[in-house]
C-alpha positions, 0 to 999 in steps of 0.5 A: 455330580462334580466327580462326573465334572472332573472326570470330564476335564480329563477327558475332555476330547471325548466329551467333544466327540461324545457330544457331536456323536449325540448331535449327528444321531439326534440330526438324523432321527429328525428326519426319520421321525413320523410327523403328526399334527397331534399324538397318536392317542387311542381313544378308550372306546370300541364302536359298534355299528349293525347295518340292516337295510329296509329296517325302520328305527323301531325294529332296530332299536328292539331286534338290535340295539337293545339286545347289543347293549343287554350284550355289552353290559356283560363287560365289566370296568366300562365307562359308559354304553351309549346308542343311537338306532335309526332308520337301516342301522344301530350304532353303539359306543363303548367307552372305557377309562383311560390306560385300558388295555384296548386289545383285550377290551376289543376282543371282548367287545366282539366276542360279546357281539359275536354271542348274539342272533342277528337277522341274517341280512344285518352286517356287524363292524366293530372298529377302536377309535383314534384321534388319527382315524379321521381323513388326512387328505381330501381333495376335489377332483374335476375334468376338462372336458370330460364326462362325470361318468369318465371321470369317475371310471378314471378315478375308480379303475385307476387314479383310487388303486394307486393311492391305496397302494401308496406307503402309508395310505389305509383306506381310500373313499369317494364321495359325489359318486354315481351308480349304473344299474338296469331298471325294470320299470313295470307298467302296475296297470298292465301287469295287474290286469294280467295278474303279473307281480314284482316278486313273479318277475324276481322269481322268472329272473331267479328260475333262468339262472341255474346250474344244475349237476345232472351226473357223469359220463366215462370215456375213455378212462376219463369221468366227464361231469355233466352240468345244466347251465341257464343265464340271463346275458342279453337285454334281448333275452330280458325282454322276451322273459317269459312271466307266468302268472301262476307264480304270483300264487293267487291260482291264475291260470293265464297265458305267459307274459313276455316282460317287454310286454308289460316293462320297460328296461333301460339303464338308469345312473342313480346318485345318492351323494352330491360333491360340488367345490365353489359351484363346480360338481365333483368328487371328492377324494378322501385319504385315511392314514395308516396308524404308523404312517407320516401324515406329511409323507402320505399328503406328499405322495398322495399330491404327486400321484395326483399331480401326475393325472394333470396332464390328462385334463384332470385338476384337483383342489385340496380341501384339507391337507392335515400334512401341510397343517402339520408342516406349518405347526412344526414350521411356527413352532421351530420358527419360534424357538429360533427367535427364543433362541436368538433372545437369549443370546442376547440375554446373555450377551448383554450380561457377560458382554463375551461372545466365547462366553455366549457361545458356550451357554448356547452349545446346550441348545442344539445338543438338548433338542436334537438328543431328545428328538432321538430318544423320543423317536426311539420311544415310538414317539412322534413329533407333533404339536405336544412334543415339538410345544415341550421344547420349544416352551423348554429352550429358556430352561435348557440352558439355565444351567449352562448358563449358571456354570459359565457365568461361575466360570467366568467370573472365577476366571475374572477374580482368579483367573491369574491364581488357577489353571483353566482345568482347575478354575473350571473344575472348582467354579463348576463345583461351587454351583453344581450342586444347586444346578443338579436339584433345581434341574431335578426339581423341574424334572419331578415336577413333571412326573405328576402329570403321568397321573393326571387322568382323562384326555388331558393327561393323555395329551399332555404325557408327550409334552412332559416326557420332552420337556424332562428329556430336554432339561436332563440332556441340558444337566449333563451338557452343563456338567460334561461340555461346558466345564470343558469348553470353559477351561479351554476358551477362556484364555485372556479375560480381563480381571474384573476387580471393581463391582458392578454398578447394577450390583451395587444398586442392587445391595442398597435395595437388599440392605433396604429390605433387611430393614423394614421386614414388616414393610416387604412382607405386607406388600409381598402378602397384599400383591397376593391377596390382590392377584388370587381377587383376579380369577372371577375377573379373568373367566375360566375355561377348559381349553383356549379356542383356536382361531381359524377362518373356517365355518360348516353350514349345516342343512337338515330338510323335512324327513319328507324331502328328496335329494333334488330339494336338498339339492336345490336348497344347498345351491342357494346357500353356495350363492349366497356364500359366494357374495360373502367377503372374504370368501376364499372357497367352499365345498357342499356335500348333499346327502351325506350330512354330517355324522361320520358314523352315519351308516346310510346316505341321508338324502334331506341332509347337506354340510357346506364347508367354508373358508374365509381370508386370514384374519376374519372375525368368524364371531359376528360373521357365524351370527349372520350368516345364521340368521340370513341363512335360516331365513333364505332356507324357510322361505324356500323348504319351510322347516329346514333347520340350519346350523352354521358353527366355527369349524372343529379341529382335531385334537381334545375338546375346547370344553366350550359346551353345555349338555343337557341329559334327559332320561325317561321311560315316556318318550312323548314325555322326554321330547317334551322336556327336551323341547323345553329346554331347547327353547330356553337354551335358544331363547339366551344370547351367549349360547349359540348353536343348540341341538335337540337330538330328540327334536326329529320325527317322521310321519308313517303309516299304520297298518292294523288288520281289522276283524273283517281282514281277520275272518278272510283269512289275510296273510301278513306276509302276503300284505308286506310283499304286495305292498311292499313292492308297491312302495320301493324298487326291489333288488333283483340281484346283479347280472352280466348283461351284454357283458356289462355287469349292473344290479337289476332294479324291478320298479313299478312306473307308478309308486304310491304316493298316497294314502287312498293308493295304499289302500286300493292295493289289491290283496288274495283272501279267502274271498278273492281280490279286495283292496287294502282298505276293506280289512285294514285300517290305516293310521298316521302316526309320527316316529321319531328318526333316531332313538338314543340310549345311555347305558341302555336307558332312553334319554334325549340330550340338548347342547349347545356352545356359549359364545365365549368359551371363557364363560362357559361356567357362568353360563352353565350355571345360569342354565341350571338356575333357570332349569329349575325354574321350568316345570318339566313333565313328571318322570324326566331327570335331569343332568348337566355336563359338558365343558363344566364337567371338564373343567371341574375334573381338569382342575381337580386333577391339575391341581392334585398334581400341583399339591404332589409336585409342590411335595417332591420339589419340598424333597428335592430340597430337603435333601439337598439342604440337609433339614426343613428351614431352608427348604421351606424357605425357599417353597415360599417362593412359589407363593409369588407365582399367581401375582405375575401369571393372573396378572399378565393373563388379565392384561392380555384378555386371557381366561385361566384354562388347562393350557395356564395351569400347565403353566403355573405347574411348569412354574413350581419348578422354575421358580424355586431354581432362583431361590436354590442359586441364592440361599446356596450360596447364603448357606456357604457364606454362612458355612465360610464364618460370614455374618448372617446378613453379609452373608445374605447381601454378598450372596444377592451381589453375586447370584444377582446376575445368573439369577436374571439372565436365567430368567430372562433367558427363559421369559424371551425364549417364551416371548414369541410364543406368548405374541404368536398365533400360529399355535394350536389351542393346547401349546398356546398364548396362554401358558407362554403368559402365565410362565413369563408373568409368574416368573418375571414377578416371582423372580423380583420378589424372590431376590428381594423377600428370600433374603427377608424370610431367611434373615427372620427365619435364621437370626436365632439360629446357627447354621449346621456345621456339615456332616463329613462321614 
């Protein structure tokens, strides 16, 4: 390392120009670099989802779902397989480990799909999730002035396919729309007394819309093709649409029928989905990225391409703008390493009171970040919160060792300084401590080679931080061995010989001399501190990750099966009124019939999602119980057995792990909605468990059919009982024609559905025996039927869950539910299994802390081979026994539980903390080395180390300090990690000056030291 050093100094000019080169390249990458909230992670899972309009759950789940799934099993290496088949549609995911190759995974999973006979009308989608697939952008756009209609035509003709043609947009969606079609809506009275059908209109429609090849002519050397054509064009040929009552196929022999004889025809808006922003109806505009695009350019150009329609009378308000989020991440996250920044020059300053001197040590900064902005854009990386957070968390220990060779420098220069030359004093100071500087800067840079192996979605996260954390300390290396060694020997021109010793130093050598001296007294107090810290953890709470503070909330509206979309409608106005009169409130937005699953494949019309926001600062906690209990009572008063769920909004990114799930599995589903039931109820009936769902808890009445032994001597058809039946039950979709040049779907409707039972059964049937209802050969039954079958791994299983209150509980509170489980008596068959945020927690730590033991043993190697044996490196490991007494005590003063975000704290700490131990023991080794005593050796080594030691420290610990006391961050870079690394390494560095020269006087007072090896 020193040979790099000295080739430097020779070459000190093109250091310099090397170094501004490096800065100019890493200031550009900045600006190219993709800007994202998280990284751009692929989850391991292929989501399968089959649409088959007019299918009821039952026929999904056996025509579709189960042959999926008996499809799927055929992958090998899969995770897990679960299903959901509802009403119209199956959705399937297919989960795979982490570190999949995901295209070949993909293309297995659709060439499995493809294997299987659909029904012929069911469309397949087969899509890979990301964590960045999700909308990036969405707006509420309004009109002055003008109609919802207009509006509507202006987005979709216009303002919609600008967007889409904007770089690095992917798919544009809105929602709140309306649909025109023409409606012909058949009078059922006069058309059965003229025995005239649905399907016999659909027919007639059908039959005048042909073209038909009729052959060819020659003339005059040319081949002429002849065609028939026939179209429906005109309202006024629908209304004169000749309907034969032959076609119904019952053997009438009636006169024609003109369809405005027996219809009216007009044009009619259906709207599936309701769109309103604080009470005012809209549409609500969506943006998706694409997956290489910058989220904070797209939201840019998606804002000045709405901006533009201003002037044209429409507005928009942004309901979610993930590029302004990510520009306020990157802005706090920036905004606090300038103040870590500035802390540690003060740091230093106050230590060397020399501003040259100050400013050398900080030239490392801006050259360490910039570098690795370049490298990790030209990895494929972007910047977002994990690696923006690993150089931020970095800025302390990047210029650690710049620190350590300037201050060596320095006061060379002050003893030596009239002896030596500038090149030769900044070339023999920077050796003399190099080589502490080099394996303390390996070993933090092994401590993170570990978490490329941790697995799961932590370590899918947590990579990007580590790879910016080791780029920007190995960039600081070689600064502190190539420019600051260079830039010493040029600026240290007049410093004042510095013959006496400092008053700190010699307070310092009084405790050391101290310490010495009552070994037993210093190694008892240093084990009871960490007996003491390790009695901290049950008081502390554990938890997965820490929970992120936002002022936003989602009501969740889920009306009986039974409600149509004017109920919900209705119902969803009453809760914006009451959110009105909430204070605080700063906006909300409704969507009804949407609801609130993403992968729902049809509009729900009893479903609603009401998105709130509430001032900075909000206490979300109390206000989320309230707004529950009120909710839920103005909700039953008004449509009795609507269910309301009001729950803290969710961010992106990796789960909290604040849930408890409870999987039921059985092959009786009467029995298996029982037991979910049951513990339903007493996850509900607990007071720090709050939003519980029941994905079995949701039924439907239907009627029964059953052709009775009468039906069955008549002859009945089945097929003839669906038709006429059917059409009586819901509109028919005649097809789409261009009528008056206008082109519009045509729906065929009767004016009087069946509404009720004693309807269903008067519907008239051909039999062998003429006419007869329904009801006279067929039974009809009420049944309930559940809305949504679930399967795991092809198996029936109903799953409840829910969040404790406390995510910091969440493993008391697991464990108490499956204490009171099994107190339950659950109907034979049922078993049982608990996961969630417990599971998550049990295999982050496991995994973490296999790092830790794996990054303890190379820190052990580091050091072994840069001591030369087993005694001073395992002195120098006893250092990292002192962590938990700092990091468990500083996260109980703060109210802090110890989660994932604290346990990457403590890892980064295996490498901190022996850095201090390295700088003192090396030069106790070369005082040793020199002939000193053992014990001077130890007491001069703690005087001079004394001051690079802490301002080292410090350095790093203020650099964290606005980190620690901010609340901009996100839940992965937070509080938390700041605390357990400033607390581990304030109480770590103080036990370290004082017990390290403890231990390595017990350890060597009957040894030698080893001459050094010269071959």
């Amino acid at each position: 390392m020193s040979g790099l050093t000295k080739i430097s100094l020779k070459n000190g000019v093109a250091v310099v120009i090397l170094c501004v080169l490096v800065l100019g390249y890493g200031l550009y990458a900045s600006t190219q670099i993709k800007q994202q909230t998280f990284p751009d992670l692929e989850f391991p899972a292929v989501f399968v989802q089959v649409v088959d309009p007019g299918s009821s759950t039952e026929e999904i789940e056996t025509e579709i779902t189960s042959p999926l799934e008996d499809s799927l099993k055929s992958i090998k290496g899969y995770d897990s397989l679960t299903s959901t088949s509802m009403e119209d549609a199956a959705n399937v995911i297919i989960q795979f480990p982490f570190g999949s190759d995901m295209e070949k995974r993909s293309a297995e999973v659709e060439a499995a799909v493809n294997k299987l006979q659909l029904p012929e009308k069911a469309e397949v989608n087969v899509q890979r999730m990301s964590i960045n697939a999700s909308a990036s952008f969405e707006a509420a756009v309004f009109a002055k002035g003008k109609e919802a209609a207009a509006l509507q035509q202006k987005l979709q003709d216009e303002i919609v396919p600008k967007i889409k043609q904007l770089a690095g947009v992917s798919s544009v969606e809105l929602t709140g729309t309306s649909s025109e079609t023409l409606g012909i809506v058949v009078d059922k009275n006069k058309a059965q007394e003229r025995g005239i059908t649905l399907s016999a209109i659909q027919s007639a429609l059908e039959d005048n819309n042909y073209a038909l090849p009729l052959g060819s002519v020659m003339k005059d050397n040319t081949m002429i093709p002849i065609r028939l054509n026939g179209q429906v064009t005109a309202r006024e040929q629908l209304e004169h649409l000749r309907i034969n009552p032959a076609q119904m196929g019952d053997g009438g022999n009636g006169t024609p029928v003109l369809l405005s004889e027996i219809a009216t025809i007009a044009e009619e808006t259906k709207q599936d989905q309701i769109a309103r922003f604080n009470d005012d109806p809209s549409l609500i505009l969506s943006v998706v990225n694409a997956q290489d695009a910058n989220t904070a350019d797209v939201s840019d150009l998606v804002k000045e391409t709405l901006a533009s329609y201003e002037s044209q009378g429409i507005e928009f308000h942004i309901i979610q703008d993930q590029g302004e989020e990510i520009k306020e991440s990157v802005s706090g996250l920036v905004r606090e390493g300038l103040y870590g920044t500035l802390f540690c020059v003060l740091i230093i300053f106050l230590f060397l009171r020399n501003v040259r001197a100050t400013i050398i040590s900080i030239v490392s900064l801006p050259i360490s970040i910039f570098a690795t902005i370049a490298i990790m854009n030209q990895m494929g990386y972007t910047l977002n919160i994990m690696t923006l957070g690993g150089i931020a968390v970095s800025i302390g220990r990047i210029v650690d060792d710049s620190i350590v060779v300037i201050e060596n420098i320095y006061r060379w220069k002050q003893e030596k300084g009239e002896e030596l030359s500038g090149k030769e004093l900044a070339y023999k100071a920077t050796k003399e401590v190099i080589s502490a500087v080099g394996s303390s800067t390996v070993a933090m840079v092994v401590v993170f080679a570990p978490l490329a192996f941790v697995s799961g979605i932590l370590g899918e996260f947590f990579r990007p931080f580590s790879l910016a954390v080791v780029i920007s300390i190995l960039t600081s290396l070689l600064v502190a061995m190539m420019l600051i060694p260079v830039l010493g020997s040029k600026f240290f021109k007049q410093v004042k010989p510095h013959k006496e010793e400092s008053r700190l130093a010699n307070a310092f050598e009084k405790v050391v001399r101290g310490a010495l001296k009552r070994k037993i007294t210093v190694i008892a107090l240093s084990i009871a501190l960490l007996i003491g810290s390790l009695c901290l953890i049950p008081a502390l709470g554990v938890g997965f990750l820490p929970a992120g503070s936002v002022p936003k909330a989602s009501v969740s509206l889920s009306l009986p099966p039974t409600s149509s979309l004017e109920s919900t409608d209705k119902l969803a106005g009453k809760v914006e009124a009451y959110l009105k009169s909430q204070t605080g409130i700063v906006r909300y937005d409704v969507t009804i019939g949407l609801g609130d699953n993403e992968f729902a494949a049809t509009n729900d019309a009893t479903r609603a999602t009401i998105n709130t926001e509430f001032a900075k600062g909000t206490d979300m906690l109390p206000l989320i119980d309230r707004m529950s209990t009120e909710l839920q009572k103005i909700a039953s008063a008004d449509v009795p057995g609507t269910l309301v769920e009001v729950k803290a909004a969710e961010g992106d990114g990796p789960p909290s792990g604040d849930t408890i799930d409870v999987s039921l599995y059985a092959q009786d589903p009467v029995k298996l909605a029982q037991a979910a039931k049951q513990i339903e109820d007493l996850m509900k009936a607990k007071t720090d468990i709050k939003s519980v769902s029941n994905n079995m808890n949701e039924t439907t009445p239907k009627w029964v059919l059953t052709l009775n032994q009468k039906g069955i001597d008549a002859g009945v058809s089945p097929m003839a009982i669906m038709q006429l039946a059917g059409e009586q039950l819901r509109p028919i979709d005649a097809g789409t024609y261009t009528i008056d040049n206008k082109t519009q779907a045509v729906m065929l409707s009767y004016g009087q559905q069946i509404t009720s039972e004693a309807e269903l059964a008067n519907v008239q049937i051909p039999t062998d025996r003429g006419m007869m209802p329904l009801g006279t050969f067929a039974d009809i039954e009420e049944q309930n039927a559940w809305i949504q079958v679930n399967h795991d791994n092809g198996k029936m299983y109903a799953k409840v869950s829910g969040k404790t209150k406390n995510p910091d509980d969440v493993s008391a509170v697991t464990k108490q539910v499956q204490k009171d489980m099994d107190s339950l008596t659950l109907p034979e068959g049922v078993v049982v299994k608990t996961g969630g945020g417990m599971d998550m927690i049990t295999d982050g730590f496991i995994s973490l802390g296999i790092a830790m033991a794996v990054a303890v043993g190379l820190v052990f190697l580091v050091m072994s081979m840069t001591f030369s044996g087993l005694i001073t490196p395992l002195i120098i490991m006893c250092s990292l026994i002192f962590i938990p007494v700092g990091s468990l005590g500083g996260l109980l003063i703060t109210g802090q539980a110890l989660t994932m975000s604290s346990m990457i704290g403590m890892l980064m700490l295996v490498g901190i903390v022996v850095t201090n131990a390295i700088v003192l023991l090396d030069r106790v080794e070369k005082n040793r080395k020199s002939g000193m005593e053992l014990r001077e050796a130890i007491v001069e080594a703690s005087k001079t180390r004394l001051r690079p030691i802490l301002m080292t420290a410090f350095a790093t610990m203020l650099a964290l300090l606005p980190l620690a006391l901010s609340g901009s961050t996100t839940n992965l870079i937070s509080g938390g990690l700041a605390i357990t690394v400033i607390g581990g390494l304030f109480t770590s560095t103080l036990l370290t000056l004082v017990v390290m020269p403890v231990i390595y006087e017990l350890a060597w007072r009957k040894r030698k030291v080893k001459p050094e090896e010269t071959f």
